[in-house]
C-alpha positions in Angstrom: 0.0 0.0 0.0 1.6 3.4 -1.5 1.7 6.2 1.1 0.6 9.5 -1.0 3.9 11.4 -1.8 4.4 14.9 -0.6 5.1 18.2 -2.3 8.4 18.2 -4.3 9.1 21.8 -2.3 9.5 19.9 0.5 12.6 17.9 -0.5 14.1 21.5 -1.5 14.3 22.4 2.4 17.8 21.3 4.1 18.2 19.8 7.0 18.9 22.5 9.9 22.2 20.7 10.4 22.9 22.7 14.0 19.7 20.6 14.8 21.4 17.4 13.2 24.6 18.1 15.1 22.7 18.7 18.4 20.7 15.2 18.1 23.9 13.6 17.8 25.5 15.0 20.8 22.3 14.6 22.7 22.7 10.5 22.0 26.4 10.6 23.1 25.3 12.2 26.6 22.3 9.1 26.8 25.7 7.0 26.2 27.6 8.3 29.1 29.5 11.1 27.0 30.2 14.6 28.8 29.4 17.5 26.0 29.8 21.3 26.1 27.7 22.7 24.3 28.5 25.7 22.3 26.3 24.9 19.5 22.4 26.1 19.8 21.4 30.3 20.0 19.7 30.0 23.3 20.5 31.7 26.2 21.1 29.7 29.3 19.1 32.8 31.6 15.9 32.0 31.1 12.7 34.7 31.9 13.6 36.7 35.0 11.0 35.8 38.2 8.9 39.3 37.5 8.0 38.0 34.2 7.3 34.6 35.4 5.4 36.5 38.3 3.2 38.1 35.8 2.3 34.4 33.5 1.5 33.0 37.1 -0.9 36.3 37.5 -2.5 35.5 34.3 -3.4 32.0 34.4 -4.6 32.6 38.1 -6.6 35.3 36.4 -7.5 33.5 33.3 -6.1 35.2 30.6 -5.5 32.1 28.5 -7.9 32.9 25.9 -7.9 33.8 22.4 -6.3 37.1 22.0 -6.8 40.0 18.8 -4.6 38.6 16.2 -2.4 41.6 15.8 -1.3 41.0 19.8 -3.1 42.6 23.1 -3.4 46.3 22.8 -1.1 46.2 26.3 1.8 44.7 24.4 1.6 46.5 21.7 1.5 49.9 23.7 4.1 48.5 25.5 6.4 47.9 22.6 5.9 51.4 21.3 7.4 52.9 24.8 10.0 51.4 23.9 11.3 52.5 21.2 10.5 55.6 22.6 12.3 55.0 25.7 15.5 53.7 24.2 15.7 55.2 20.6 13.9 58.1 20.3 11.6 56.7 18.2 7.8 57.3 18.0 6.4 54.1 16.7 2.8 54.2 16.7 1.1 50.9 18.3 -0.5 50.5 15.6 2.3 49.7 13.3 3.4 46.8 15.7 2.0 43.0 15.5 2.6 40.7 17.9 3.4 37.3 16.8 4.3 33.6 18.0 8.1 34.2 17.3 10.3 35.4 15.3 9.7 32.6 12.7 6.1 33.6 12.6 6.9 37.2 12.0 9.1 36.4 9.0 6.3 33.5 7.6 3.6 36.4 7.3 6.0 39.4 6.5 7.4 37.2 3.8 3.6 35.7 2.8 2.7 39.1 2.4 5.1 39.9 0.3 6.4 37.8 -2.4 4.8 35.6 -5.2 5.6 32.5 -6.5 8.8 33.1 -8.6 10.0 36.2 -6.7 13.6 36.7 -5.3 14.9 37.8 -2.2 18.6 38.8 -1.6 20.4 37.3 1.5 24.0 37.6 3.0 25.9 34.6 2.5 26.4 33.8 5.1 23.1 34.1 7.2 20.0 32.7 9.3 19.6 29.4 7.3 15.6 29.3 8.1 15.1 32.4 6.4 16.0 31.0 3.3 13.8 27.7 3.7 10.7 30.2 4.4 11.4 31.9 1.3 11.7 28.4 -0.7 8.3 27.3 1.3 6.9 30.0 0.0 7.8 29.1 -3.8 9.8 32.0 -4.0 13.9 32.3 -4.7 16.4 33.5 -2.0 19.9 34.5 -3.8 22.6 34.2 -1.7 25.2 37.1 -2.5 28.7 36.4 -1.2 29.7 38.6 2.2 33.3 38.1 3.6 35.1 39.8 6.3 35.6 42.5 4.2 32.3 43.4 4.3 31.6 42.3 7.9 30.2 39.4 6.5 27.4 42.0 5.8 25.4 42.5 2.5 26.2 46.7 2.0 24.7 48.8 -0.7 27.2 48.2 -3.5 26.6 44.4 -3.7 22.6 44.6 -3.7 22.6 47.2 -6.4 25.1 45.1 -8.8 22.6 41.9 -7.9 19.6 43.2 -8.8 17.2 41.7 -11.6 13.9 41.9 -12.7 12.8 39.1 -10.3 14.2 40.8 -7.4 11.1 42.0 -5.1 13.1 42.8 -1.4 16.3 42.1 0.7 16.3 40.3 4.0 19.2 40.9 6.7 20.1 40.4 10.1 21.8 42.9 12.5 23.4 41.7 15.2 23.6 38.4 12.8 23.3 34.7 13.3 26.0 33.4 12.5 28.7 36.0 12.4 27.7 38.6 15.6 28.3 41.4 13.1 26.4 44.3 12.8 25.8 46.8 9.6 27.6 50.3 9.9 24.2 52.5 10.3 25.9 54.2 7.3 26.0 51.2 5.1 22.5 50.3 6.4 21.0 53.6 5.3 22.6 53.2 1.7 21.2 49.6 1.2 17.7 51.4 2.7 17.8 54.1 0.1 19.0 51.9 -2.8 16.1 49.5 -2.3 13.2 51.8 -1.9 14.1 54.3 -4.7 13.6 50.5 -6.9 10.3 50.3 -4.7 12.0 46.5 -3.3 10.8 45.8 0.6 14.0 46.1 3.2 13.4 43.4 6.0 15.6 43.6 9.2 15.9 40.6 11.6 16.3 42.7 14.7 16.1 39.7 16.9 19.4 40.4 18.9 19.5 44.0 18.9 19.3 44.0 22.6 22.6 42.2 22.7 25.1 44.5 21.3 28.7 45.3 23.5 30.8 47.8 21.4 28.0 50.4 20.9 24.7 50.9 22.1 22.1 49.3 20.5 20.4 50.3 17.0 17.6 50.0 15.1 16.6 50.4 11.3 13.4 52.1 12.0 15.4 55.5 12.3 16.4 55.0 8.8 12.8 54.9 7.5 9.2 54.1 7.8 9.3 52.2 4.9 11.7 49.7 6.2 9.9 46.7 8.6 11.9 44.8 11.0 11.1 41.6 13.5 12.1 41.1 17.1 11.5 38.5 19.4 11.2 38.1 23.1 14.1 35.2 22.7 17.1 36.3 23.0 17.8 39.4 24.8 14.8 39.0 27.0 15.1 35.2 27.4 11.8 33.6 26.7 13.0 30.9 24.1 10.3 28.8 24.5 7.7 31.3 25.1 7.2 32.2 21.4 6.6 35.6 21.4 7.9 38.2 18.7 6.3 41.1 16.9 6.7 43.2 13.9 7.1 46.6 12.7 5.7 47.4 9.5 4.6 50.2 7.4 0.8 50.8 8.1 -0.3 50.3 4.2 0.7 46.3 5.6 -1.2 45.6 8.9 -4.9 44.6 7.7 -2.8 42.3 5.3 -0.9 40.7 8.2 -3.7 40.4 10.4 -5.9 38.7 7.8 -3.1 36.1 7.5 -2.0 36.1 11.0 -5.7 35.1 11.7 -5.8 32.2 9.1 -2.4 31.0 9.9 -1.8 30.3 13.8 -5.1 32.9 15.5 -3.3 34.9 18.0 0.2 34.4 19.9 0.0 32.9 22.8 -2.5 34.6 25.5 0.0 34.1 28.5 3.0 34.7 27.2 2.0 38.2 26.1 0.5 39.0 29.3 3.7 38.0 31.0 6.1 40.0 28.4 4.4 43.3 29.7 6.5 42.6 32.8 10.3 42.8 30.1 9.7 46.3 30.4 9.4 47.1 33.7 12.5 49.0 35.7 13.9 45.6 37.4 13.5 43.7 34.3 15.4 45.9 32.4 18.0 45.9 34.8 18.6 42.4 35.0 18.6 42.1 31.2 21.7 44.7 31.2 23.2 43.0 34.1 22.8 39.8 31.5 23.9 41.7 28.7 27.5 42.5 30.5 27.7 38.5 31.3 27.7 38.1 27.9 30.2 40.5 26.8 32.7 39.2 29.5 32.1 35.9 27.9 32.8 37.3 24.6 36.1 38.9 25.6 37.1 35.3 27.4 36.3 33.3 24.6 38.1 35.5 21.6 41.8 35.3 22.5 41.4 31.7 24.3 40.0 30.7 20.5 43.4 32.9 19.0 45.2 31.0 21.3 44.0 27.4 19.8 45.1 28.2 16.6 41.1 29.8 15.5 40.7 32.7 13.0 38.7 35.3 14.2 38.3 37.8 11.1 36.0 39.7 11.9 35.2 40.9 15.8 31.1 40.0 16.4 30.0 43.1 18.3 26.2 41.4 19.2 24.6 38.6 19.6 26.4 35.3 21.2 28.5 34.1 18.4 31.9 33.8 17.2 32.7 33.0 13.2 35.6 31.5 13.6 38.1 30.3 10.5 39.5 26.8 11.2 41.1 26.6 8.0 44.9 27.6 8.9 43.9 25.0 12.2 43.3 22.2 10.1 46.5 22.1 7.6 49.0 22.2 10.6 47.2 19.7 12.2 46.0 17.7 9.2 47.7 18.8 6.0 44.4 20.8 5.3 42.0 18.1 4.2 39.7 18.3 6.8 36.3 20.7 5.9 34.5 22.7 9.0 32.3 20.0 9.2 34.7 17.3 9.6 36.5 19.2 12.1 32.9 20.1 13.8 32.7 16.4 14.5 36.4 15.8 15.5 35.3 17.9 18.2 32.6 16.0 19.0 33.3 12.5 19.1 36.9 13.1 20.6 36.9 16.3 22.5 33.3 16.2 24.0 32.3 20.2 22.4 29.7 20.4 20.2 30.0 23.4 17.8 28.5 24.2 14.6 29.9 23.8 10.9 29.5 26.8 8.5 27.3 24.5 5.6 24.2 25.6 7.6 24.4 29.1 7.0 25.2 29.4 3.0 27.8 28.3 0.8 30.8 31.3 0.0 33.6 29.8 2.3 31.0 27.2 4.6 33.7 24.7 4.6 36.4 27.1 6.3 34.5 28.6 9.1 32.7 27.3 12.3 30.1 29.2 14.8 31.0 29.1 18.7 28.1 30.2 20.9 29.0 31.5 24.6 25.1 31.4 25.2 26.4 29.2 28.2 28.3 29.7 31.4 31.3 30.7 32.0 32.7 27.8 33.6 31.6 26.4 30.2 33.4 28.1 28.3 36.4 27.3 29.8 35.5 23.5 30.4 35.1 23.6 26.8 38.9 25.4 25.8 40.4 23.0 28.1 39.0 20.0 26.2 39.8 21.5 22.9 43.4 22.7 23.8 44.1 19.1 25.4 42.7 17.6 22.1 44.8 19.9 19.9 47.9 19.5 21.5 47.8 23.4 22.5 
């Protein structure tokens, strides 16, 4: 008895390989195996006790029902403030939709936006999930080649000489996933101008712009009110599993979103909005800054104790909790320089006990050269994890 087949799009979507990796190491723990892991982008501080306070509040209360589909008017009043409170910004409320993550706000931005047959241009390398949402979508992400020179950034130059006919937007991240890198607000307002004077969309994954430690953060909504960007309750404010992000978008978009938001998943998550008021009160805040400092200490441990190993670290991340590192110098002394990223990835693995991530997850220019560290993790991590690696490379 046949099983009917599924759509041939389907077989176009990658594997998420970070995910691959992590199954892996999760069976050599059930085995006995010690891991560090330096792999997954989750921060180990999870949602601080007054927003935890405030779900517990809620479901006493019963606010666990369906919500409007664009997000409680609360939330999205809340939002606003801020911008306001740390940008300067005034961001009307109704420009904001609250969604179930960040991965929801980019499946109805991008829904919204592109046809079958469209393209989007993308940093290589980037978010790997952006570009499967596009291909879901039956739409074309183009991959345009971004090296240290560029920050590992796609600037103005590169999205005006890439341009075609098909070309309907461009989709970036700043602080990025992989590479920590942020775009110079110059460069960012030159891409910005380049696109909308060709009347193309300019999407900004915002999601770590909380996390930034050589400058305060930024945001592309200064540039222009054309420009839409997504952020997420994730990362800087630690509510991983909470799904809970929202969107800024030009007002000429919100009925659209909220007619597909509606269709698509109903509302985000009653609770979890009602307890993400609480990320912008005064001790919240605080404790997110306090967390934000942890991470830049574990920055400025990990980037000379990865020199030190014999890592390449071209470019310095200044956001997020990532380190592009270049292995490729590392492997010929050790190996004659036959061994890719993701060979070495599971060297480390298998004989060191640290899992970190290849670079074939996040595009192709250079993938087999470069590796991404995480120090979402302790501290005592960290260094658990350079001592294994040091007594593995003979360092």
């Amino acid at each position: 008895m046949s099983v009917p087949a599924l759509a041939r799009r389907s077989d176009e979507i990658a594997p998420f390989y970070v995910m691959e990796l992590v199954k892996e190491a999760d069976r050599l723990e059930r085995a006995g195996h010690s891991i560090v892991h330096l792999s997954i982008g989750e921060p180990d501080f999870t949602a601080p006790e007054p927003v935890v306070q405030a779900a517990c509040v809620a479901i006493e209360a019963g606010r666990s029902q369906y919500t409007p589909a664009l997000g409680i008017a609360p939330l999205r009043e809340a939002i606003s403030r801020h911008y306001r409170d740390h940008f300067g910004l005034h961001v009307e409320p109704d420009r904001i939709v609250v969604t179930a993550g960040a991965s929801a706000a980019l499946v109805l931005l991008l829904s919204a936006l592109l046809d079958c047959g469209d393209e989007v241009l993308l940093p290589d390398p980037s978010y790997p999930c952006n570009r499967h949402i596009i291909s879901t979508l039956g739409a074309c992400s183009r991959l345009i080649a971004c090296g240290p020179a560029e920050r590992f950034q796609l600037g103005a130059a590169a999205v005006e000489s890439a341009w075609s006919a098909q070309t309907r937007g461009v989709l970036i991240g700043s602080p990025s996933n992989p590479t920590g890198t942020t775009v110079e607000t110059s460069e960012l307002r030159r891409l910005c101008d380049r696109v909308l004077a060709r009347d193309g969309f300019v999407v900004v994954d915002e999601i770590y712009q909380g996390l930034t430690y050589d400058r305060e953060p930024a945001t592309a909504l200064a540039l222009d009110e054309r420009v839409a960007v997504i952020n997420s309750f994730s990362k800087y404010f630690g509510m991983t599993g909470w799904r809970l992000g929202w969107i800024v978008a030009p007002r000429e978009w919100v009925a659209t979103l909220e007619r597909l938001s509606q269709n698509l998943y109903i509302c985000p998550s009653a609770v979890a909005q009602h307890a993400a008021l609480a990320c912008f009160d005064p001790a919240s805040l605080e404790i997110y800054e306090q967390r934000r400092e942890q991470f830049r200490q574990r920055r400025n441990f990990l980037l000379p104790a990865l020199q030190q190993l014999g890592f390449a670290i071209p470019v310095v991340p200044d956001g997020a909790f990532y380190v592009y590192a270049d292995i490729s110098e590392l492997a010929r002394k050790q190996g004659g320089g036959r061994e890719d990223s993701s060979q070495f990835a599971r060297r480390m693995l298998h004989e060191a006990g640290v899992c970190l991530v290849p670079g074939k997850d996040f595009g192709q220019s250079g993938c087999e050269r470069y590796v991404r560290l995480s120090y979402a993790t302790s501290m005592e991590n960290l260094r658990e994890a350079m001592a294994r690696m040091r007594a593995h490379l003979g360092r």
